[in-house]
LUMTIBA-840122 format. One record per atom (N, C-alpha, C): x, y, z. Coordinates in steps of 0.02 Angstrom, whole numbers, plus 50000, padded with zeros to 5 digits. Example, Ala and Ser with C-alpha at 12.3 -4.5 7.8 and 13.67 -1.06 7.14 Angstrom:
506604971650390506154977550390506604983550390506424988850354506844994750357506455000250394
This chain:
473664962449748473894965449811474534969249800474744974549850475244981149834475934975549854476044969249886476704965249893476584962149868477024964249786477294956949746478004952949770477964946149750478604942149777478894940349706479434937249689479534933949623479724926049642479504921249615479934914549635479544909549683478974914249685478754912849779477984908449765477424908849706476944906049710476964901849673476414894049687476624888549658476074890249590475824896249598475234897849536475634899849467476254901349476476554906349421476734913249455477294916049409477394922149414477184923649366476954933649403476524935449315477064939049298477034941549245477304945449199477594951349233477204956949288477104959749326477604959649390477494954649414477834951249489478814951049444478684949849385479404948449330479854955449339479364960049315479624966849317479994970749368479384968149425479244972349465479984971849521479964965649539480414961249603481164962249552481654962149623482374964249598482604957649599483264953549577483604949449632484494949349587484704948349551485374949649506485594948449568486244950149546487134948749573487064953649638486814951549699486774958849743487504956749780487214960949829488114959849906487864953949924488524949149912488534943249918488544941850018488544936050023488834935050088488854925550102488814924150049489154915750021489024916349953489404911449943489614910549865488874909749808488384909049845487834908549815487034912649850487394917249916486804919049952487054926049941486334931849975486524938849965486254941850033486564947350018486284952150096485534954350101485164949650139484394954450161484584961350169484004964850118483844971950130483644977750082483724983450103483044986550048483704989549999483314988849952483764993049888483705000449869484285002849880484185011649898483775015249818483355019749835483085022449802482545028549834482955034749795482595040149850482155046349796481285046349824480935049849798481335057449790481615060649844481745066649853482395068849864482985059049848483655063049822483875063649869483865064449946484215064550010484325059650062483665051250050483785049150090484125044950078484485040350136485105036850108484635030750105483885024650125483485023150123482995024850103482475023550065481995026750066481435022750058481435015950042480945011850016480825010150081480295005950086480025004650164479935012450219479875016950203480005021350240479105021650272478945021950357478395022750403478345031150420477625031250398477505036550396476975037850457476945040650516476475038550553475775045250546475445044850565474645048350567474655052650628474635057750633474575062150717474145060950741474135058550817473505057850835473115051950834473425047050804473005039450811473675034350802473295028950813473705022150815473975020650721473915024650672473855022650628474595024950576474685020350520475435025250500475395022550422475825022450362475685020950286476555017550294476765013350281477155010950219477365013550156477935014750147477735018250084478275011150031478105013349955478345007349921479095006449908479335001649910480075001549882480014993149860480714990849872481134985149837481664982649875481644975549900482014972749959482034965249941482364961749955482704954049953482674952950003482424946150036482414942650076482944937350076483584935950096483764930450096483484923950156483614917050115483514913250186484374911150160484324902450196484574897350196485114897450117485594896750095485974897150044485214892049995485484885450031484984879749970484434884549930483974887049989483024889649982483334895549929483844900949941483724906749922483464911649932483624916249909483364923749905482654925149864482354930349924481814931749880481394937649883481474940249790481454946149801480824948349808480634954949825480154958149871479924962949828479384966149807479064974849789478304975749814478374982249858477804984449860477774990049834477134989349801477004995149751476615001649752476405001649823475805005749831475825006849902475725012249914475815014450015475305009550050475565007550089475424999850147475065004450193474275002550210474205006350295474285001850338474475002750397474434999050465474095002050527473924997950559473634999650604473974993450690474184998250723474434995450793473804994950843473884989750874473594988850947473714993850994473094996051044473074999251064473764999251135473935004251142474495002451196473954999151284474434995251323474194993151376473954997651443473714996151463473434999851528473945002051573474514999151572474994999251633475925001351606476014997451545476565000051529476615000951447477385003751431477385003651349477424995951315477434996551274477714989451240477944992651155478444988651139478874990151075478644983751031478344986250968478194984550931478694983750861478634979150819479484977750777478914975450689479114982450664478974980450597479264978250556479024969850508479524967150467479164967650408479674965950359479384962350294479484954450291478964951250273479084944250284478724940250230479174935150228478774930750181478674923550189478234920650155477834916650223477904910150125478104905050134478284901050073478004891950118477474888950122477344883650122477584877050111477954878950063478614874350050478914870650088479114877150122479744877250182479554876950258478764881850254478704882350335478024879350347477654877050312477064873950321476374877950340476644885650331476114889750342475394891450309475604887650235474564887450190474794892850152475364897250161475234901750118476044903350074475704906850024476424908049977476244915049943476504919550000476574924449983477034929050038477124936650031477624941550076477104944650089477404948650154477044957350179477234959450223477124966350247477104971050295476624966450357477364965050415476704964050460477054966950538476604968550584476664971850631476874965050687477474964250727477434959650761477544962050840476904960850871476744963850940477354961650994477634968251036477884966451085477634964751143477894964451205477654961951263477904968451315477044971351318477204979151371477724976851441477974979351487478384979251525478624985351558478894986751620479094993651670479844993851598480214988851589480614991151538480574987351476480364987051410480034983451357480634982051325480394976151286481084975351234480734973451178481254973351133481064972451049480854964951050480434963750998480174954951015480754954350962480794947450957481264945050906480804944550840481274944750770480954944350725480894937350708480324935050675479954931250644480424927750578480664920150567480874918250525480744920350451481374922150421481204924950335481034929950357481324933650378480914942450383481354946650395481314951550372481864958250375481414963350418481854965150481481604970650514481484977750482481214981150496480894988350441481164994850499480704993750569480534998950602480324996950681480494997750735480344999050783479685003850796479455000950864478855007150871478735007050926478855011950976478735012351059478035013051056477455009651077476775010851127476605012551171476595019951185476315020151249475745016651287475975019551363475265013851382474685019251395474015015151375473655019851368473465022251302473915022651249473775024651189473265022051142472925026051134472355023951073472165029151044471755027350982471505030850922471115039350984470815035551028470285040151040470535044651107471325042851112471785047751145472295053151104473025050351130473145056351076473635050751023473455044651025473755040050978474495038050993474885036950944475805034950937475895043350951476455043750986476945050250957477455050250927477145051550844477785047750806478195051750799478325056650813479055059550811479455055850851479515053850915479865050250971479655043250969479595038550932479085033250942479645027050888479705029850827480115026550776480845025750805480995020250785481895018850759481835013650697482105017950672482175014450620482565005750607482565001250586483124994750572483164993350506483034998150460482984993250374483814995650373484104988250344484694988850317484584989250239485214991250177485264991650132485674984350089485534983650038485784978849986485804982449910486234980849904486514984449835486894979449778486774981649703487364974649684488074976649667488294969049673488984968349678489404973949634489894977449672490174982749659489754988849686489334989749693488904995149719489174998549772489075004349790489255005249855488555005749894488775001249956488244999250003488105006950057487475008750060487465014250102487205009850174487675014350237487535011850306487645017650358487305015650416487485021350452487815018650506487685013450525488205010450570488195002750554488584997250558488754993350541489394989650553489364984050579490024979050605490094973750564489694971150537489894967750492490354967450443490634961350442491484960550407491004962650330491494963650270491394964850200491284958250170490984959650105490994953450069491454950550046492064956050001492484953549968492864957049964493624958449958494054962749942494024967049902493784972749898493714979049868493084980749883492644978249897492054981949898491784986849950491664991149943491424998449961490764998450016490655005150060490275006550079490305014150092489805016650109489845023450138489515023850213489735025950247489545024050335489515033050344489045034750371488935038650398489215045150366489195044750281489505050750236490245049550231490705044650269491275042850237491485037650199491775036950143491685030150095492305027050158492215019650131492695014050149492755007950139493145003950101493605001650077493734992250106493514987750104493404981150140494184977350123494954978750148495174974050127495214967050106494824963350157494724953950167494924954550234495154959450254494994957650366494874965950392494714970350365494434977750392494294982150342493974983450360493584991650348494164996050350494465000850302494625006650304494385014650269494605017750272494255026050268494685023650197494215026850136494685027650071494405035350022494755038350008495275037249960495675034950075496275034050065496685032350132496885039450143496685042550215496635047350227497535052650250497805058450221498425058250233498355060450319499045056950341499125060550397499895065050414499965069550472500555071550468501085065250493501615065550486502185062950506502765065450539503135063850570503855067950597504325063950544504785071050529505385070150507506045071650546506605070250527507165074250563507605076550482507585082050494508075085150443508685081950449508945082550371509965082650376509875091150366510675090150408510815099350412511645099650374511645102950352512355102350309512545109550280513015110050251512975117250217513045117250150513025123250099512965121850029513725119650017514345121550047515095118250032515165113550072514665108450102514675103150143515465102150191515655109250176516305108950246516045112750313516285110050365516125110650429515345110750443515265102150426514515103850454514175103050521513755108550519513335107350574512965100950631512895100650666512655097550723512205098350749511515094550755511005095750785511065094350881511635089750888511795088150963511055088451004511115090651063510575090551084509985094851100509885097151036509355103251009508635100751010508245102551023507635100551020507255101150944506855096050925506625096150840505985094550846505325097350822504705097450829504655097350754504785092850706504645094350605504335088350603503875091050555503025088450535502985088650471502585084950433502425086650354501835080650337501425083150291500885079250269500925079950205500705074150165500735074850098499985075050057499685078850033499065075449982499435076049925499175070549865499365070249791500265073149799500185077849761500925079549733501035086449771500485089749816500605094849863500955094449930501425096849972501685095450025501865099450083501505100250131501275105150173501905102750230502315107750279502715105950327502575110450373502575109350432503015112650496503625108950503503975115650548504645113150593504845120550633505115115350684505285121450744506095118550763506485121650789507105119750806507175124050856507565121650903507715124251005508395122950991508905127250990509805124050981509915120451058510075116751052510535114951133511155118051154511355115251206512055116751227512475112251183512535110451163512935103151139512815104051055512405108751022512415111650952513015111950918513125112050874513635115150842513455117250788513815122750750513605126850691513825127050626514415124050636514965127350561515255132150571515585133250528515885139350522515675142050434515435149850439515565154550375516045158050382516315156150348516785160250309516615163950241516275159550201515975159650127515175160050094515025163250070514365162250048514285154350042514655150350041514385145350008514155138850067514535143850134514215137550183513575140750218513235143350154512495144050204512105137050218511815138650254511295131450304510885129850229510875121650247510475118550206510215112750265509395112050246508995108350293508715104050218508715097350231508355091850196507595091950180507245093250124506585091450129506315084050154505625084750185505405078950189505295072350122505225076150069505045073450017505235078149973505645075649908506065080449846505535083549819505695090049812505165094249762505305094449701504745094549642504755093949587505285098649546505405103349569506025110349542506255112749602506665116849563507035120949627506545127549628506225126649694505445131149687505895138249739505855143649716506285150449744505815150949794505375149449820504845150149860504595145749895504415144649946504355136949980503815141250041504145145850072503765146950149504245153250173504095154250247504465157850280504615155450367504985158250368505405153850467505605161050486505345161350552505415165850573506075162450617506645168350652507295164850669507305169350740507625165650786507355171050861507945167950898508305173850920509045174850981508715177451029509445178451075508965183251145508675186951175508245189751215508145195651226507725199151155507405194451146506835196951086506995197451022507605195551024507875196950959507425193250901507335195250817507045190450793507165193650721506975189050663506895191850590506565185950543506405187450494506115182250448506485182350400506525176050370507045172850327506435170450275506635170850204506385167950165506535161150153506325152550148506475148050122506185145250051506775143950008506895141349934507425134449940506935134249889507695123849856508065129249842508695124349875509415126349875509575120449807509105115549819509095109449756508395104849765508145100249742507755098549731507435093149810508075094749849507965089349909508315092649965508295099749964508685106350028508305111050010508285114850061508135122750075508365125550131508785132050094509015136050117508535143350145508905148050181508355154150199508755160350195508445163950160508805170450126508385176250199508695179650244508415184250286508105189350245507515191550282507085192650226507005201650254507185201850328507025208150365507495209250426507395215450444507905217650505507365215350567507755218450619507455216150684506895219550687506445219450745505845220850754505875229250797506465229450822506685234750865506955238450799507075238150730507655242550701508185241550689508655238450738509185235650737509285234450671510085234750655510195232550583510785226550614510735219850573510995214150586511605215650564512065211350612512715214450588513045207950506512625203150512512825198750454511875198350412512125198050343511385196650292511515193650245511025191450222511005187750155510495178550181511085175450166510835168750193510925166750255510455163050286510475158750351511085155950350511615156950400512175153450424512325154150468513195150450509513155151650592513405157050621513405163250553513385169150590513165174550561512585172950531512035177550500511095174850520510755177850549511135186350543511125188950624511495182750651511865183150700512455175650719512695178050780513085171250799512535167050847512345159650824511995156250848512295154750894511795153850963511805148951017511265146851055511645141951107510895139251143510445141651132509765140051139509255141251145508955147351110509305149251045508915152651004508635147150943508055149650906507705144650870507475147250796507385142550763506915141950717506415138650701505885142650682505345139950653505015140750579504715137150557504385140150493503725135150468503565137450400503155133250383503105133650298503055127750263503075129050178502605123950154502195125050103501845121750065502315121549970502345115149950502555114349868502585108249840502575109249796502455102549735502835097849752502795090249766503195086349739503315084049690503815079549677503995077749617503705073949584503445069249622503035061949601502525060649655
């Protein structure tokens, strides 16, 4: 027969049933038991399941099985037991009822005498009938058995109508089992993890089982707020953020480091004083860059009445950047102070003029 079991008949296992049936170190879920379910393996490379997969027939009550590889766990003591069918399964459903649908629940099951007194010692594909109803529900599954597939019945349905409509008719329930270390494929799933480190992929994102949650891994970056130090390169008369408004952002991947920042001066600002090239503005990176990179980004800088220009920003040192004005006004105007950003280039700051900008660069570490 196309369902071999391993472990399971009091005749012997053949040689065959040896080969064939999985069971090793799978996803645990006690120190000696494993997770019921099918073991991923895909004819065509796309599906994230594929063994057990129901194939239904247009037009009749009828559908194929197709073959894969699945573990049954019971009871820790009894054990696990592994499963192969080798050859496409047909089935055939009861005709739907006269009056309503009924949902039908396909398992794999295995049926061991031992334990349940049933005469028999063997597994299979079996169809377990629901109970039609104005609203139907799934029957419960059958001891030792792993759910496969759902199947809505219409009422009315038979071979010599227009059968299942299996496009709308299936839901799928086969879960996956994989071994230890594996990554477990799922598409939805609440279940706590087995063990600290071990993996899954949920719905195309991997993640990560501490010992009390599930997280997204690699660990996903997010932005953060910073607040700059503001100072000048002769750290005399420094500046004051008072009560300026600060909107600065930065995200990190690896050793790359992406920022915004916006600045609103207040009334209550203060600036410094230039006198000297040397008290141009210095703003703190979020995180030290690997060199003094001449290049970082650009901030556009905006006074009143439209006024505006772009400033180039560079490390002033490995943990500041400064902004070299990069252009005149937008009107023509020629600024009456140039060179570097200070509190009176390339104008005299006040209230409510701003800066903004944005820089991507290496960190250090």
């Amino acid at each position: 027969m196309p369902v071999r079991s391993g472990w399971l008949s009091p005749d012997g296992q053949s040689r065959e049933d040896t080969r064939l049936v999985s069971l090793g170190a799978l996803t645990p879920t006690s120190p000696v038991a494993t997770r019921s379910g099918i073991l991923p393996g895909s004819s065509d490379g796309q599906s994230r399941i594929s063994g057990f997969t129901l194939t239904g027939t247009t037009g009749t009550m009828s559908a194929t099985i197709s073959p894969g590889r699945a573990v049954v766990q019971s009871t820790d003591a009894r054990g696990a037991y592994p499963v192969a069918l080798t050859e496409y399964l047909p089935l055939t459903f009861a005709d739907g009822n006269a009056q309503y649908d009924r949902i039908d629940l396909v398992v794999l099951r295995v049926h061991d005498d031992a334990y349940d007194g049933s005469g028999r010692f063997e597994a299979g594909v079996e169809i377990v009938e629901g109970t039609a109803a104005a609203i139907p529900a799934v029957p419960a599954a059958p001891g030792l058995s792993l759910p496969l597939h759902e199947v809505r019945v219409p009422a009315n349905a038979s071979a010599g109508t227009n059968g299942i409509p299996w496009s709308t008719a299936l839901t799928g329930r086969r879960t996956a089992t994989v071994a230890v270390g594996g990554i477990l494929p799922v598409t939805s799933d609440t279940t706590n993890g087995a063990y600290p480190g071990q993996y899954r992929d949920i719905g195309g994102q991997l993640q990560r089982w501490s010992g009390t949650a599930w997280s997204d891994y690699p660990v996903l970056p997010t932005w953060q707020s910073w607040t700059p130090a503001w100072t000048t390169g002769s750290g005399a008369a420094t500046p004051a953020f008072g009560n300026a408004t600060l909107n600065c952002r930065y995200v990190r991947f690896g050793t790359t480091v992406h920022l915004n920042f916006s600045i609103t001066f207040g009334s209550t600002t203060t600036y410094g004083t230039s006198p000297t090239s040397s008290d141009n503005w210095r703003f703190s990176l979020p995180v030290a860059a690997s060199a003094v990179h001449p290049q970082l980004g650009f901030a556009e800088l905006g006074a009143a009445n439209e006024t505006r220009a772009v400033a180039r920003m560079y490390c002033a040192t490995t943990t500041t950047f400064e902004m070299q004005i990069s252009t005149g006004r937008p009107n023509a105007a020629i600024h009456a102070n140039y060179g570097s950003v200070d509190a009176l280039s390339p104008w005299t700051w006040a209230s409510g003029h701003t800066i903004r900008g944005t820089a991507t660069y290496e960190a250090a570490s």
